[in-house]
C-alpha positions in Angstrom: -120.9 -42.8 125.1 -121.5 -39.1 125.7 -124.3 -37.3 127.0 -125.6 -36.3 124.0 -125.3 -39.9 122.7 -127.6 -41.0 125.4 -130.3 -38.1 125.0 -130.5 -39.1 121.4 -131.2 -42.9 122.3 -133.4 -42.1 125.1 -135.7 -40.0 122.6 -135.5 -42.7 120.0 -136.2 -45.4 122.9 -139.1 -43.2 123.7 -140.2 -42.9 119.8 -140.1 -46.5 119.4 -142.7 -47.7 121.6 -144.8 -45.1 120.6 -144.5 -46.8 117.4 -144.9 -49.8 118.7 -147.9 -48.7 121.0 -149.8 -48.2 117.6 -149.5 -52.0 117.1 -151.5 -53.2 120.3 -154.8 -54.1 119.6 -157.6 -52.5 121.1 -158.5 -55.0 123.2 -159.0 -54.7 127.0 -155.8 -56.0 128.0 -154.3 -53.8 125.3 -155.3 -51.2 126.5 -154.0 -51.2 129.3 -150.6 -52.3 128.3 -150.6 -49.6 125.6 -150.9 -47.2 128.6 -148.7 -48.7 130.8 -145.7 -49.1 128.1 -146.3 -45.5 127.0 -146.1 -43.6 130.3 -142.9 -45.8 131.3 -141.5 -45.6 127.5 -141.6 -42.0 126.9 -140.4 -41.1 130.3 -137.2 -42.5 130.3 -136.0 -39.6 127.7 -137.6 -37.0 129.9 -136.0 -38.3 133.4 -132.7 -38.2 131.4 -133.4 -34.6 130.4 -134.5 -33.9 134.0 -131.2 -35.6 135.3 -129.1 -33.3 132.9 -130.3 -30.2 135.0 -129.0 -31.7 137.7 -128.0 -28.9 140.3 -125.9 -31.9 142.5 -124.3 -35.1 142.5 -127.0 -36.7 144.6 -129.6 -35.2 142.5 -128.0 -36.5 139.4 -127.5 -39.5 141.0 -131.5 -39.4 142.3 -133.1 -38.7 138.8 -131.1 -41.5 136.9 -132.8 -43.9 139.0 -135.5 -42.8 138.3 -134.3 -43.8 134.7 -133.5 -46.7 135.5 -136.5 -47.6 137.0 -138.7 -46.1 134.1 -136.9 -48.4 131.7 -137.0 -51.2 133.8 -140.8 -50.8 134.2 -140.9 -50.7 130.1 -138.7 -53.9 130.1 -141.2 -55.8 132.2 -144.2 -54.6 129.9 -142.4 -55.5 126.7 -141.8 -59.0 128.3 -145.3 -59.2 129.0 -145.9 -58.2 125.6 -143.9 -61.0 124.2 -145.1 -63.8 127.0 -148.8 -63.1 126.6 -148.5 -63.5 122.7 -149.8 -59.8 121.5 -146.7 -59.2 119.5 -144.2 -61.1 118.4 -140.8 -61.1 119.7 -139.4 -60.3 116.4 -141.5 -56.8 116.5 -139.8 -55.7 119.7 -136.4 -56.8 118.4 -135.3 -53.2 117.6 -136.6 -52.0 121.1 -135.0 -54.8 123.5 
């Protein structure tokens, strides 16, 4: 996969929990997880763009993890998604 393979997916990772976002009810708890999933979600596209400028190894190296961690993070609030019955695991299919 090349680099701008991964910028592209990283956006669309990004657009799709926006989308999905818009499918949280308004609840308290949704609310919060809307939050949550948005600020992790649409940062792992912007981190990548960030690590791209990169002016060193080590500071490439530094800002994927920060990836990694950012998508990790939107992992964990998908799951919770999915485990605390908001939205169905079929929903997030496309995401996962």
């Amino acid at each position: 996969m090349g680099k701008d393979e991964l910028l592209r997916r990283t956006k669309e990772f990004g657009l799709s929990v926006i989308r999905l976002s818009r499918a949280i009810p308004n609840t308290p708890e949704g609310r919060v997880i809307r939050y949550q999933i948005l600020k992790s979600g649409t940062s792992v596209g912007a981190n990548y763009r960030a690590a791209r400028r990169a002016k060193s190894l080590a500071d490439f190296i530094s800002k994927m993890g920060i990836v990694e961690e950012e998508t990790d993070e939107t992992m964990y609030w998908l799951e919770m998604i999915v485990e605390a019955d908001i939205i169905s695991k079929d929903m997030i299919s496309g995401i996962y």
